[in-house]
N, C-alpha and C positions, 0 to 999 in steps of 0.2 A: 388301565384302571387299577388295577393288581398293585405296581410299582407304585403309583400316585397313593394307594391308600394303604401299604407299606409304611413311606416316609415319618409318617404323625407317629406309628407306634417303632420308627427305629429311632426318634427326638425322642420321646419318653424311656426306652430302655436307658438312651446314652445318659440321661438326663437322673435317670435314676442311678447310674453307675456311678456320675460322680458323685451324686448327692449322695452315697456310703461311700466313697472314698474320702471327700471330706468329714463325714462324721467319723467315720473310723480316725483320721489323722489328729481330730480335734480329743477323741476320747487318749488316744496317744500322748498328745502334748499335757493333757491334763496329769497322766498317769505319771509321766517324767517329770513335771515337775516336780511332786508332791514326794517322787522317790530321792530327786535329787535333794531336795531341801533334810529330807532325812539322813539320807548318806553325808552332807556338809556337817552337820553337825553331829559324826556321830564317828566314822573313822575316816573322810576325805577330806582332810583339815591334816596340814603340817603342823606337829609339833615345835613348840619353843623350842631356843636352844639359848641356856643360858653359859656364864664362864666357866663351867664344869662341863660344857658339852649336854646331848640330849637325854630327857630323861632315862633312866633304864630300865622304868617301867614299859616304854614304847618303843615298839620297831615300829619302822619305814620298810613296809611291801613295794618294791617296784617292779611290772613287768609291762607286758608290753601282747594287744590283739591280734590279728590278721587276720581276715576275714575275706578269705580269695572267692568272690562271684565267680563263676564260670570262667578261670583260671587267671581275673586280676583282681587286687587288692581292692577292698572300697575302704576310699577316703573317708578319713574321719570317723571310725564305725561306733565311738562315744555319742555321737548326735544323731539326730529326729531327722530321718530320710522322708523324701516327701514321699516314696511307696508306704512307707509306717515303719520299713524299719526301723526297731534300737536296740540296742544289746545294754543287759546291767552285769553286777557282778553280786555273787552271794558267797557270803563266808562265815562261816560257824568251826567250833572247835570238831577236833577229830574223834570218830565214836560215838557223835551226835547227829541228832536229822536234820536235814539243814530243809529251812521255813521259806519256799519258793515267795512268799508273803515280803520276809525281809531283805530284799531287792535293792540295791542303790547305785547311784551312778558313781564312779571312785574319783581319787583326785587328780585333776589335772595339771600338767606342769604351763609350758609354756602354746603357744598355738600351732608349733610347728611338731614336736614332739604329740601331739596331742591328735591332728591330724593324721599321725605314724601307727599311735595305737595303742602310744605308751601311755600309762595308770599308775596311780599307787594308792593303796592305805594304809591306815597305821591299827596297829592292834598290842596289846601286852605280852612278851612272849612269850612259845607254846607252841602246839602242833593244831593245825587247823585244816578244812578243807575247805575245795572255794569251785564253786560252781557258775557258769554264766544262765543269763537269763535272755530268751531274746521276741522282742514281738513280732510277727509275720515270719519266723524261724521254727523249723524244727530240725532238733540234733538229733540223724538219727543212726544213734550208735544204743549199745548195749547201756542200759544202767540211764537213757535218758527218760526224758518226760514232755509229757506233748497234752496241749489244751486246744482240741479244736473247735472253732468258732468262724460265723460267719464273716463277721467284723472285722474281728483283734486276736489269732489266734496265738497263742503263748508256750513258747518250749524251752526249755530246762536242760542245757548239757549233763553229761553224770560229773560226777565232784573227784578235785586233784586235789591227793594232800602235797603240804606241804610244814616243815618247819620252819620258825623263826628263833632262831636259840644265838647264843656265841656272844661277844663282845661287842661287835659292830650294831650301827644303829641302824645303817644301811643295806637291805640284802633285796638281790636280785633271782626272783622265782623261774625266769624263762619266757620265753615268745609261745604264746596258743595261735598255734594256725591252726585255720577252720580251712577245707577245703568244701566250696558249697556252690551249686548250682541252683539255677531260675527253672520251676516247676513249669512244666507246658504248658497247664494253664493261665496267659497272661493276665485275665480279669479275678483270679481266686483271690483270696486275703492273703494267703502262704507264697511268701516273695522269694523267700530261701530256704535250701532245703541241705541240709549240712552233713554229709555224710564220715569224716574222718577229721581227727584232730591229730598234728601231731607238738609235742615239746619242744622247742632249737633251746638252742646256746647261743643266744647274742653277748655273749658277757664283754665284747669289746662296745659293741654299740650302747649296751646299756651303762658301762664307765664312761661313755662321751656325754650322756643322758644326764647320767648321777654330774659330772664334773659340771655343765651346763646350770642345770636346775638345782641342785642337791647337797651341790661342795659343803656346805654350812654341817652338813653330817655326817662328812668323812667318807671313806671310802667305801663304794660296796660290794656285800661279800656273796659269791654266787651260792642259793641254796635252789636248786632245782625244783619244783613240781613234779609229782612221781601220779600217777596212776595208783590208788589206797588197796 
């Protein structure tokens, strides 16, 4: 008897767990859209380039994610994973608070580079810092930020300066590896749990990047991402 009248309320939990995993994923895709659409128009848009070359008011950020689950990369970590993962990107000048609020997704190059982890946007040049955003992620390092919730929980890496100065139009900031593990909890909203970040040097891989996608803007010049 016991087992048999079990069953009906272990339907109802399962039944309840998808019904918030679906609503958590659909408030998700609404939230991406709305950031993406802002980020296109605003600095995830390539610059013209006219027979002078590009303007000199705008640099071209290029860099590039990683994002090692429990010690391999996940594909594509630009896009809406159907656990809720997504990762954005935030960037404000340096000395300033940077607004968890103005979040967007950056720009992509081609599908295959884009799967890899590579980004870029453009901004006027200056010294800036650039922070990730990620949902069902917490970063948890010194200088982060964490919104816990049942649903959709939201966490905040701390922010890398970086400059964009010099001649070129084209400059390459460096690879953000995340090194991040799956929380014990399989049913919690918190899917990844991000404990260290470090900087690489891909500047061979990102000139194959730039020459692929980018050539129109010449060559790119490495400027690292530092720790502010």
């Amino acid at each position: 008897m016991a087992v048999h009248a079990s069953m009906p309320m272990e339907r109802n939990l399962l039944a309840s767990a998808h019904t918030k995993n679906w609503l958590a994923f659909a408030l998700i895709a609404a939230l991406s859209a709305g950031c993406a659409d802002r980020g296109s128009t605003q600095m995830a848009t390539k610059p013209g380039v006219s027979e002078t070359g590009v303007a000199p008011d705008r640099k071209i950020v290029l860099f590039r994610v990683v994002v090692n689950a429990d010690g391999r990369p996940m594909e594509n970590p630009w896009g809406l994973h159907f656990s809720g993962v997504r990762l954005f990107t935030i960037v404000a000048p340096q000395r300033t608070r940077l607004n968890p609020r103005e979040v967007f997704l950056p720009g992509r190059l081609d599908a295959r580079s884009s799967d890899a982890g590579w980004g870029f946007f453009t901004l006027p040049p200056g010294a800036y810092q650039l922070a990730f955003q990620g949902m069902a992620i917490r970063f948890a390092m010194a200088g982060a930020q964490y919104i816990d919730s049942e649903s959709v929980p939201i966490g905040t890496s701390p922010s890398y300066a970086f400059v964009g100065s010099g001649d070129a139009s084209l400059i390459y900031i460096g690879t953000f590896n995340f090194a991040c593990e799956t929380p014990a909890g399989q049913t919690d909203a918190l899917k990844l749990n991000c404990r260290d970040l470090q900087i690489l040097d891909e500047a061979q891989v990102a000139r194959r990047v730039a020459e692929s996608s980018l050539s129109q803007y010449g060559a790119v010049q490495e400027a690292l991402a530092s720790v502010p």
